[in-house]
N, C-alpha and C positions, 0 to 999 in steps of 0.2 A: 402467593407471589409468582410473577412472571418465572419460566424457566426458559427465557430467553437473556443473554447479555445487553444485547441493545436494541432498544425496539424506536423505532425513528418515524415522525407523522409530521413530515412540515407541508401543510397546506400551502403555504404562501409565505414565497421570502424577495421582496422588490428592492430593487437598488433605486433613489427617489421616484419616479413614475413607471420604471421599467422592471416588469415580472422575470426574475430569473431561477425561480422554481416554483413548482405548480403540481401539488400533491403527488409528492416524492413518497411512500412508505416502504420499509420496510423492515426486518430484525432479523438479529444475527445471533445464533447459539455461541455457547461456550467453548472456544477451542477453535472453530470455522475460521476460514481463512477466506476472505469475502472481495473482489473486487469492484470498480466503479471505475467503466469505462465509454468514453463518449465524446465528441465532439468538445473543442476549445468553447467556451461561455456557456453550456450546458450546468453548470451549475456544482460539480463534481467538489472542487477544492470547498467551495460554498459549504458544501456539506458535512466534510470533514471539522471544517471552523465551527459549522452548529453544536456537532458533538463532542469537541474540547471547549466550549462556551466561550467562545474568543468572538462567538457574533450572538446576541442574542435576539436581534430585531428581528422575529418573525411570527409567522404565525401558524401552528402547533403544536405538539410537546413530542420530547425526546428523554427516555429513560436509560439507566447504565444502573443493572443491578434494583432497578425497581426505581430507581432515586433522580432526581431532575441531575442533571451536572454541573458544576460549577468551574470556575475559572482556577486554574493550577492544581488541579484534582491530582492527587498522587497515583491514582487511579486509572487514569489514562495519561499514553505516551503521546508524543506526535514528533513525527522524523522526516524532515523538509526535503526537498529536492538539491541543496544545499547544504551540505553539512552542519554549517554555521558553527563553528566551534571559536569558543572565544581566543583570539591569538596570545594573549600576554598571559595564558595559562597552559600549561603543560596537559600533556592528553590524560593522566589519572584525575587532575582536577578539572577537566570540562566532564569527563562521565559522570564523576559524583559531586555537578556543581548545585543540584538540589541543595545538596549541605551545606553549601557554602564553599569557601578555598581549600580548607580544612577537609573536606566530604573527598577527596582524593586519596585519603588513608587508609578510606574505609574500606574493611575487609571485600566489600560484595564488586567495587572497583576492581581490583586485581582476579575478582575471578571472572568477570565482564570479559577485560582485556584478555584473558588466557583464552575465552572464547571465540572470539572475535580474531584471535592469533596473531596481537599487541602488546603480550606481557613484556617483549622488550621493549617497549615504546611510550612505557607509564610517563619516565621524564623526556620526554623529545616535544619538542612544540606544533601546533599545528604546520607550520609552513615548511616541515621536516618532512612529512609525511605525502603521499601521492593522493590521487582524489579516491582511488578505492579503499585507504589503508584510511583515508580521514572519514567516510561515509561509513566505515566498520564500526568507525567510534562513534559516530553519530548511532550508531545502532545499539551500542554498549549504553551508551549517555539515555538514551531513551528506554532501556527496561531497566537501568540502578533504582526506579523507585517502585520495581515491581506490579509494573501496570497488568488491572486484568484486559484493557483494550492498549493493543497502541495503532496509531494512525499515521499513514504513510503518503507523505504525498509527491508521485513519482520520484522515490529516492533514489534510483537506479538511472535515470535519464539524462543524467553529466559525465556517464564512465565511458567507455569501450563495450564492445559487446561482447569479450571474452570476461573482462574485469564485473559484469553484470550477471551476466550467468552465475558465476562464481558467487557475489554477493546477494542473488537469489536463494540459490542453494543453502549461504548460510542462516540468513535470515528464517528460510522454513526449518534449519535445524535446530534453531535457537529459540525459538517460537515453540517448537515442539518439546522440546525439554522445560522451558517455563511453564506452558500451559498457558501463554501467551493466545488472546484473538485478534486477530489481524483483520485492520480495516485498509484497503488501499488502493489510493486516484495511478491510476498511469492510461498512457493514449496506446500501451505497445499490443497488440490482442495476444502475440506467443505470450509476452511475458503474463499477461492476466490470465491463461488456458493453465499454460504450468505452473504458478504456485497457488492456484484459487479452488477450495471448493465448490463455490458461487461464483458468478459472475452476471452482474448487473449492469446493464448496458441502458443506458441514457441519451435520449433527445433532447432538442434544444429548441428555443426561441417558445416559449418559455423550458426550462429543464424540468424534464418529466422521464418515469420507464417505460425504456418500450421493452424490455421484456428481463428474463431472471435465466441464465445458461447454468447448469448443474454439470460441476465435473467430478463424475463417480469414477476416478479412476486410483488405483493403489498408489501409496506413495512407496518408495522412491519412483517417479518421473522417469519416461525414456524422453526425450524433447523429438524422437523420431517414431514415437507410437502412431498410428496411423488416425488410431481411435484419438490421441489428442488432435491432430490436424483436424478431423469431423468438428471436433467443438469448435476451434479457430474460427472453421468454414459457418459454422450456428453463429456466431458473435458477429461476423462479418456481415450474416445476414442483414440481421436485425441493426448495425448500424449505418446500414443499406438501406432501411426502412422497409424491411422486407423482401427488396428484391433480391433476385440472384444475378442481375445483368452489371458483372463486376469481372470480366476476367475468365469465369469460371476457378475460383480461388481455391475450392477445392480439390480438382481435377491438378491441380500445379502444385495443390501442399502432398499430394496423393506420391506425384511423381518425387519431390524431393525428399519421401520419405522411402521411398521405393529404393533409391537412389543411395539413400543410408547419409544424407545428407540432413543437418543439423537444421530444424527449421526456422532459417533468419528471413523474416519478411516484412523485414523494415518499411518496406515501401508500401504495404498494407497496415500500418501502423495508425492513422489517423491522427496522427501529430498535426493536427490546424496549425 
């Protein structure tokens, strides 16, 4: 048996004559916290859909614990960029809407929300709530059915960037108390340096890797580590295609960390 979690080999995945990924491989241990960052149509979300089997027209194969995946695997989570919580139900019955209306009783719902730090907010409705305190729940809603994978596709990129941080933070805390592994699409390169042991960076026309960034750095995260800023400046490369004629981006994360300033570089972000 694999002693990998996910091991991923789509040769070829075409939208009708047009190729939008182009032997993408790779696999994620158990635990890893792995990003996927690249260029808009690069293929990114494509991929996350592969591996909740929400697309299965391509061609081939993708394991999860040795096993092909199937569609509503309790197995794996997936947590939108959009909360999407259903309105006409209270926030203990969107975490545990797996079960149904009823699945809001359920013992593992209130300990989510105690998590997430919503145990007052079990009966309140979505549209009570702000967008960070409703994307918490989206994150409660996505591990009630104890996924060994959950899949994230930029859930942090509708908040503020104070409200982000924060709900990065929590996510790696909660993730590491599960024993949760983390798959996740975002365009932001800070936010994939700090909560990623991997980061995998992606081209496009067709979506392919241009290379795999390792961050061996201790957790808990300084976001003002110098040595995170290096990795930023390695990610930035390679979505550069290599070069370094961008700014000098590391010579500027060098100073804002110098500086004791919080590395926001939004504007190196590659949000297409």
């Amino acid at each position: 048996m694999s002693q990998q979690l996910l091991e991923l080999a789509v040769k070829a995945k075409d939208f009708q004559s047009h190729r939008v990924i182009d032997n993408v491989e790779f696999s994620i241990g158990q635990g890893q916290v792995v990003s996927l960052v690249g260029p808009s149509g690069c293929g990114k979300s494509t991929l996350l859909r592969i591996v909740a089997a929400l697309d299965t027209d391509y061609q081939g194969e993708v394991r999860i614990k040795d096993e092909k995946p199937h569609l509503h695997s309790r197995d794996v989570g997936f947590i939108f960029q959009e909360p999407r919580l259903l309105p006409w139900l209270t926030v203990a019955e969107n975490v545990g809407f797996d079960l149904g209306r009823a699945g809001g009783k359920h013992p593992r719902v209130h300990e989510l929300l105690a998590e997430v730090g919503l145990a007052d907010f079990a009966n309140a409705y979505p549209k009570q709530l702000s967008g960070g305190m409703a994307q918490r729940a989206a994150i409660a809603r996505g591990l009630f059915t104890q996924p060994s994978l959950l899949l994230l596709d930029e859930p942090f990129s509708a908040v503020d960037a104070f409200t982000r941080m924060r709900l990065q933070d929590l996510l790696l805390s909660i993730a590491s108390h599960h024993g949760t592994t983390l798959l996740l699409v975002t365009h932001d390169v800070n936010e994939s340096a700090y909560l990623s042991d991997r980061v995998i960076v992606m081209a496009s026309r067709p979506g392919r890797i241009s290379g795999d960034v390792s961050i061996d750095l201790p957790r808990p995260r300084d976001r003002r580590n110098p040595k995170l800023a290096g990795k930023e400046a390695d990610i930035l490369t390679l979505l550069n295609g290599g070069s370094h004629d961008y700014l000098d981006i590391s010579e500027e994360l060098a100073q804002s960390t110098t500086a004791n300033q919080p590395l926001m570089i939004s504007r190196f972000n590659f949000a297409y």
